[in-house]
N, C-alpha and C positions, 0 to 999 in steps of 0.2 A: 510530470515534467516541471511545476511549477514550483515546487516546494525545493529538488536541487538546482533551480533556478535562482529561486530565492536564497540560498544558503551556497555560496560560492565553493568553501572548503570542502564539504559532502562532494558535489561537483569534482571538484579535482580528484578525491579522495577515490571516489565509485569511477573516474578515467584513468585513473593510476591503477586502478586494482585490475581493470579491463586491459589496459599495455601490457601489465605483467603475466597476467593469465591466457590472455589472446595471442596476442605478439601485434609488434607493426603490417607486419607482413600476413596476415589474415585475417578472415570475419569471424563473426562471432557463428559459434554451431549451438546445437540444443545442449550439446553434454559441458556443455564449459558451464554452464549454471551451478552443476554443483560447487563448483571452483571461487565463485562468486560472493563470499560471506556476508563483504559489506554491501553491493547489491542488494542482495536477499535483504542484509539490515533495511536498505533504503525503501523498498516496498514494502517490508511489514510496515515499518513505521510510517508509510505512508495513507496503508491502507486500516493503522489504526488510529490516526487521526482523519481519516477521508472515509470513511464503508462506503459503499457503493449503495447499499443500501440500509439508509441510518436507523428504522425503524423495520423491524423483524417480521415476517406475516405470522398473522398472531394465531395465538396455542390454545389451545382447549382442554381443561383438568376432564378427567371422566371420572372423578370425583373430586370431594371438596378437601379442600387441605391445606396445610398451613406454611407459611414462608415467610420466615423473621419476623412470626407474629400478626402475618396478615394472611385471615381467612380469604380463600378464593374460592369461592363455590361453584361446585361442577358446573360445567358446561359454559362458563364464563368466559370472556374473548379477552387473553392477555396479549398485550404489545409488548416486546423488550425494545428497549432504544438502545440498540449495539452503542451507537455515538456518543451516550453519553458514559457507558459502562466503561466503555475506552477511552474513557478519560480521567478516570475515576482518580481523586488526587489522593484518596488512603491506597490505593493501590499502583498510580505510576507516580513515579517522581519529576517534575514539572510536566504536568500530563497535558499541556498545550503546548507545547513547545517541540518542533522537530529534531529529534535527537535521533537515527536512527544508531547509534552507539548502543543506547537502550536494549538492542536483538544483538548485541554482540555478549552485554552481561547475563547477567538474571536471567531476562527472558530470552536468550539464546535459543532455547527449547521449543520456545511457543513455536506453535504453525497455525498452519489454518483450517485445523479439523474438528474447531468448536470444542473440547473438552475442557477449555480453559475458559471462564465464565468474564473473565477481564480483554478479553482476546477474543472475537469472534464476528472476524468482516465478512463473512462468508454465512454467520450463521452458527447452527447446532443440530445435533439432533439430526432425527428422521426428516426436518426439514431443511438442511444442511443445502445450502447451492449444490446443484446437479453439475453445473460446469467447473465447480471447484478445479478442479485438476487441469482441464481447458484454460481454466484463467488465470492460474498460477504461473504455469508453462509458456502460457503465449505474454503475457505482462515482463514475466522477466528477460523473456526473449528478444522481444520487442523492443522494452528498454535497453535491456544492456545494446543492442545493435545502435540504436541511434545513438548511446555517450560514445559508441567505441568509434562509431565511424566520424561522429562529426561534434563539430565544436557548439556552443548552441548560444544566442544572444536574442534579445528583446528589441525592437528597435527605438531608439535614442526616444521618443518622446512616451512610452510605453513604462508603466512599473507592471510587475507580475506581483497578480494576489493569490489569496487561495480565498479567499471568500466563496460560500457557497449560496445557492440556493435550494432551502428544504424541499424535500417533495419525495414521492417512491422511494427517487434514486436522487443521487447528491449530485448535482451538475455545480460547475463553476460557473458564477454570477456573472462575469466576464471572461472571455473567450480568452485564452492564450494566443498571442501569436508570437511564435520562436520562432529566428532564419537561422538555418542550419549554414556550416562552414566546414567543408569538408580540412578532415584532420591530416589526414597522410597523401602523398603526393602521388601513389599509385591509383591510377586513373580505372584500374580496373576493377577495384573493390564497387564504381560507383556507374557501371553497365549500366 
């Protein structure tokens, strides 16, 4: 929530695409996700400058072998740092910066099933997140309901950061706090 909080135009952008796919007059269901491109842009992009978990649980060669030159010998304990691969500036173009446009071009393709070694919040491999598919589904879902239903602000003495704190999992160093405003004047989207 913080990052199109912080970026106003995305905001409109990901509520406009929601009116036009949703409608005024209903909630968001699970199958309108497909419908959702720029959405879908906005959490990749979000979850490749944010992983959930920045540092990968580490891999073990069952033998020794070489990678761009660097011997790793069997049975040694590698970490990948998702976080920093996903930022990689020979391979994204301003790779700090919130663009979710970026999953509209080029990387249109990516997902999140690890095959792509620039791309991977989720992980890889046999160690791949179990909940992959859980968390895809309930995140977009999730999200897309609160831009469709409601309008979102910060209160007056408040800036929203993304700043993080390292660790396991990437939590935000400071707490969000966003008051919701409902959007549409039908009382009964909000039982």
């Amino acid at each position: 929530m913080a990052e199109p909080m912080l970026h106003p135009e995305v905001m409109r952008k990901a509520e406009d695409e929601l009116l036009e796919v949703v409608g005024a007059d209903n909630v968001v269901e699970e199958y309108h996700s497909h419908k959702l491109p720029y959405l879908k842009a906005v959490v990749k992009e979000t979850l490749r400058l944010h992983p959930p978990a920045p540092v990968l649980l580490p891999r073990c060669p069952v033998q020794s072998c070489t990678v761009a030159g660097f011997t790793i010998p069997k049975g040694a304990k590698v970490f990948l740092n998702a976080w920093a691969m996903q930022r990689d500036s020979q391979l994204w173009e301003n790779p700090n910066k919130f663009e979710p446009e970026k999953f509209l071009g080029d990387a249109k393709d990516l997902d999140f099933s690890g095959k792509e070694f620039h791309y991977i919040p989720f992980g890889s491999g046999r160690r791949i997140c179990a909940g992959l598919r859980l968390g895809e589904r309930m995140l977009m879902y999730t999200l897309s309901t609160f831009l469709h239903m409601f309008h979102w602000n910060v209160p007056d003495d408040q800036i929203p950061d993304t700043e993080e704190k390292f660790g396991i999992v990437l939590e935000k160093s400071t707490p969000l706090i966003a008051i919701p405003t409902p959007r549409f004047n039908n009382l009964k989207f909000y039982e």
